[in-house]
C-alpha positions in Angstrom: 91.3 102.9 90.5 87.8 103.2 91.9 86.1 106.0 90.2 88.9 108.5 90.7 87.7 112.2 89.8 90.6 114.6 89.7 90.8 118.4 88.2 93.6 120.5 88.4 93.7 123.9 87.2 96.5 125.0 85.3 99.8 126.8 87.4 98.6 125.2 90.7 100.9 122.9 92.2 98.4 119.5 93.2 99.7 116.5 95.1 98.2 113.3 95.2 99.0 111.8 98.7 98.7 108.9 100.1 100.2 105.8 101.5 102.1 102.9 99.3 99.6 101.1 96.9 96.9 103.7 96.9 96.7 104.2 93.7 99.4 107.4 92.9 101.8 105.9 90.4 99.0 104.1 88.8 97.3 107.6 88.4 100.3 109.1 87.5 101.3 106.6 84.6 97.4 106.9 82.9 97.9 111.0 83.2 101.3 110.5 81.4 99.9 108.1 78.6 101.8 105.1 79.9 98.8 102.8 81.1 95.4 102.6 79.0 92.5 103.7 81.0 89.1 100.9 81.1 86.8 103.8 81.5 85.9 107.4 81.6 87.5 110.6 80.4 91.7 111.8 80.7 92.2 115.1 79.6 95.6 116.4 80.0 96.1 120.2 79.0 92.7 119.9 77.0 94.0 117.0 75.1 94.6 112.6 75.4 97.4 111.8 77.2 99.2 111.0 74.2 98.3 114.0 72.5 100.0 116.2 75.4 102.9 114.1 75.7 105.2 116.5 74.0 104.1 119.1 76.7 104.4 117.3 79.5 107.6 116.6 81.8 107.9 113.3 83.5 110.0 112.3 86.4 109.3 108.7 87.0 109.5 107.1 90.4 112.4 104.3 89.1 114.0 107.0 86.7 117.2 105.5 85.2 120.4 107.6 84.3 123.1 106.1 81.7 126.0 106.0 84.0 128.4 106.7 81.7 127.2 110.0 80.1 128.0 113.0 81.8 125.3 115.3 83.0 125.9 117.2 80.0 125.6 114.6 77.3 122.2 113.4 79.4 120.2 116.5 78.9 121.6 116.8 75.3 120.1 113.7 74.2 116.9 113.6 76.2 116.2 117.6 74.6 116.9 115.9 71.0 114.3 112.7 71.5 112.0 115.7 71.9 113.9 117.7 69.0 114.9 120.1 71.3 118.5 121.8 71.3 118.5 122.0 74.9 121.2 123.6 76.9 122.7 121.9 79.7 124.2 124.9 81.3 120.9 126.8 82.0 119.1 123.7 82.8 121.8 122.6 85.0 122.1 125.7 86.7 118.2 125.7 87.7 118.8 122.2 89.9 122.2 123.7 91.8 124.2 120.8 89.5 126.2 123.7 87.3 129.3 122.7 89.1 128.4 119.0 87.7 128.0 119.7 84.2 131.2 117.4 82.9 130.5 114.7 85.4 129.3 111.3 84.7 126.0 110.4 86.3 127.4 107.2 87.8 129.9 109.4 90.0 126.8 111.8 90.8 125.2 111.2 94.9 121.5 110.0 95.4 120.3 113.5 95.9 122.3 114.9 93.0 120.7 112.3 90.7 117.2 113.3 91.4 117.8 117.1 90.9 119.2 115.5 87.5 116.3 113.6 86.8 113.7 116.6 87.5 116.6 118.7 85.2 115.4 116.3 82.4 111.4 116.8 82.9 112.3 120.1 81.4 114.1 119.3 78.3 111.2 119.8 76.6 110.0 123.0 78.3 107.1 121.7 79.8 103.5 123.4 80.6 103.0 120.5 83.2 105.9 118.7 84.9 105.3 115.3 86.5 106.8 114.4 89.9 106.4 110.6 91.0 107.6 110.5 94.7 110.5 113.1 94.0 112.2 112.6 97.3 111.5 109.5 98.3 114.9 107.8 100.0 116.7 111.8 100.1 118.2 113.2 103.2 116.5 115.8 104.7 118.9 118.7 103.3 118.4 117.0 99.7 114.4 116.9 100.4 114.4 120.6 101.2 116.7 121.6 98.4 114.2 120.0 96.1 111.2 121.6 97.4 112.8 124.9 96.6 113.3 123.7 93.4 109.6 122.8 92.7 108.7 125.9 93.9 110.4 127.6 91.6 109.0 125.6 88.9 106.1 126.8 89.5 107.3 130.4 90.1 108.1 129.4 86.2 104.4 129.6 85.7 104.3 125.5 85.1 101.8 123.2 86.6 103.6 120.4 88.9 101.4 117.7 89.8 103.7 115.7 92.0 102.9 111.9 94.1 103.7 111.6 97.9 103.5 109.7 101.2 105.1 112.5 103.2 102.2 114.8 104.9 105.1 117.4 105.5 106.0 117.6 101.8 102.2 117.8 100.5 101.4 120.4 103.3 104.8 122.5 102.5 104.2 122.9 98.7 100.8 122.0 97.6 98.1 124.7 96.7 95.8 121.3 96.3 96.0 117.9 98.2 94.0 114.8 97.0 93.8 112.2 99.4 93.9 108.4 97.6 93.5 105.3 99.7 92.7 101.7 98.0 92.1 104.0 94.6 90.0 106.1 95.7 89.7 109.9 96.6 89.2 110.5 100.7 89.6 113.9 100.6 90.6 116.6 98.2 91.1 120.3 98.6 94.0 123.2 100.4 95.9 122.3 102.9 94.3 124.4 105.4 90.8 123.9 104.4 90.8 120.1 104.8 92.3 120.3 108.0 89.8 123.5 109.0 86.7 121.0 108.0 87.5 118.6 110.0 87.8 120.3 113.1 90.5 118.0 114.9 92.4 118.8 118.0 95.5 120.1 118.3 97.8 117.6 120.9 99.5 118.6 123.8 102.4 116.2 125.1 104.1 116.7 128.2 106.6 115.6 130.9 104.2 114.7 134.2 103.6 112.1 136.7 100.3 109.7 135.7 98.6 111.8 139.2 97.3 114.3 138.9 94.8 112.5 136.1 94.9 115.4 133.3 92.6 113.7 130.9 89.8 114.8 133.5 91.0 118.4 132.6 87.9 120.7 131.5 88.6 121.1 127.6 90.8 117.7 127.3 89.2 115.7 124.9 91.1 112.2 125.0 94.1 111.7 127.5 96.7 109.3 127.5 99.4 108.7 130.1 102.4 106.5 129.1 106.6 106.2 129.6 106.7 109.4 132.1 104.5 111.6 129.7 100.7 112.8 129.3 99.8 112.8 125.6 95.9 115.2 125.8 94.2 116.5 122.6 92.0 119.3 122.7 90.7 122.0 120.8 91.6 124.5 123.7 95.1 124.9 123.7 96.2 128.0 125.7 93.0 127.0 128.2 95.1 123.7 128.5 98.0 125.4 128.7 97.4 127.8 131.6 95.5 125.4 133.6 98.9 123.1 133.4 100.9 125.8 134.8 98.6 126.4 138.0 98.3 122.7 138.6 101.8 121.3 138.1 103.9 124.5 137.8 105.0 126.6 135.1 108.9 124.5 135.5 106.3 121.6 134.1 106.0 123.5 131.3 109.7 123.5 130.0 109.0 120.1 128.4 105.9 120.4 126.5 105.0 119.8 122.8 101.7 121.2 120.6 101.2 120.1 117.4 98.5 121.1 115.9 96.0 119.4 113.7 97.5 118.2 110.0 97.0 116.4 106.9 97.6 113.2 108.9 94.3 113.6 110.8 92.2 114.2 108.0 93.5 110.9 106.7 93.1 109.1 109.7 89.5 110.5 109.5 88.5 109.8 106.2 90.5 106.1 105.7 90.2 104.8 109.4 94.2 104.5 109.6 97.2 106.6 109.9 99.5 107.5 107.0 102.5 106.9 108.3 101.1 102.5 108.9 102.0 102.0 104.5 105.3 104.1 104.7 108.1 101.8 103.3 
C-alpha cells in the first residue's frame, strides 16, 4: 500500500474496486486484523483491528467450509468460537438456504456455498460485515441473488465494506466507491459523482457502412469504424441521435447501442488503463 487514506462512515455500504493486485485483499486483511500495518493509523469502529474483531463479520476471498458438517452444524460452531448460541434457522433463512439446513456443505453448489459463507459473517451479529470479492466465479442469477442479500444487510442497519473488480457490482450497491490501483487511491467518492466529475461521453454504437464518415459528425467527439459498425462518443446524445436518423434513416436506427459514461471511465481516466485488462 502506498499511503492509502480510507474513511467510511458507519451504515454506508463502501466498495473498494479495482483490478487484481491493487491492493483490496491486502486492505481488507489489515482492516480485519490479519496483516500488521508498517505505518499510520487503523481504526475500525473507533477501535484496533484487533480490538473490533468481535464486531466485525468476515467473509474471506478463499473461505473454507468443513465438507462434512451440515449447514446447520457450521453456523453452530462458528456462533460458539464467538460464544454465540446462534441459530441456524433464522440465519439460514436470511441467505434463501432454509431448505438447506440438514445438508452437508460438500453436497451444497458454488453459489449456495457463498450465501453460506456470508451466513457465517453474521454469527456474531456484526456492526460491520466484511465482503472480499463475494461473487467472484458466481453465475449471473447467483451474483444478483447476493446483491439482494447485501442490501438487505444493510437495510439491517450494518456497515458492509465489500472488495471488487466488477464496475457493475460496485455501481449497483455501493453508496461509496474507492478506486485502488498499484496501492493506491485513484478516485474515491458516489457512484454518480465520480462519473459527473469527470465529464466523459456517453458512446453510441451502431450498424452503418464506413461512408458516410460519422466521426466528422458535429458533436462526435472520437469515431471509430470497424467489423460493419461505427463506434462515436459524444456528450450529445439525442443531437447524435437525430442527426443519424436524417442521414442514414431512422431503419439505421433499429441496431444501435448508448451506454453512457460509468465507473470504468473514471478508471481509465485516473490509472491510464481499463478495468476490465487485470480481470482473471
Amino acid at each position: 500500500m502506498k499511503g492509502l487514506d480510507l474513511r467510511i462512515g458507519r451504515g454506508q455500504i463502501a466498495a473498494l474496486l479495482g483490478p487484481n493486485g491493487a491492493g483490496k485483499t491486502t486492505t481488507m486483511e489489515i482492516i480485519e486484523g490479519l496483516k500488521p500495518f508498517d505505518s499510520g493509523q487503523v481504526l475500525v469502529l473507533g477501535m484496533s483491528p484487533l480490538q473490533a474483531r468481535r464486531r466485525v463479520g468476515v467473509q474471506l476471498q478463499e473461505g473454507a467450509l468443513y465438507d462434512d458438517l451440515t449447514c446447520a452444524e457450521t453456523i453452530r460452531l462458528f456462533g460458539r468460537l464467538y460464544g454465540f448460541d446462534t441459530d441456524p434457522v433464522r440465519l439460514l433463512r436470511l441467505v434463501d438456504l432454509e431448505e438447506m439446513l440438514n445438508r452437508r456443505a460438500s453436497a451444497l453448489s458454488g453459489g449456495q456455498k457463498r450465501r453460506l459463507q456470508i451466513a457465517l459473517t453474521l454469527c456474531n451479529d456484526p456492526e460491520l460485515v466484511v465482503l472480499d470479492e463475494p461473487t467472484t466465479g458466481l453465475d449471473p442469477l447467483s451474483r444478483r441473488q447476493t446483491w439482494s442479500l447485501i442490501e438487505e444487510l444493510h437495510g439491517q442497519g450494518r456497515t458492509v465494506l465489500l472488495t471488487t473488480h466488477y464496475i457493475e457490482e460496485a455501481e449497483q450497491l455501493a453508496e461509496l466507491v474507492v478506486i485502488i490501483d498499484h496501492g493506491r487511491v485513484v478516485a474515491e467518492g458516489a457512484p454518480a459523482q465520480l462519473v459527473a466529475e469527470l465529464g466523459a461521453a456517453a458512446k453510441i454504437s451502431l450498424a452503418a457502412p464506413r461512408e458516410p464518415d460519422l466521426a466528422r459528425f458535429p458533436g462526435v467527439l472520437r469515431g471509430r469504424w470497424g467489423q460493419g459498425r461505427w463506434e462515436l462518443q459524444t456528450k450529445e446524445v439525442g443531437a447524435i441521435l437525430a442527426a443519424l436518423g436524417r442521414e442514414l434513416g431512422e431503419e439505421a436506427l433499429r441496431d444501435v447501442t448508448v451506454r453512457p459514461p460509468s465507473l470504468e471511465d473514471v478508471f481509465l481516466d485516473k490509472a491510464g488503463r481499463q478495468l476490465s485488462e487485470d480481470r482473471s
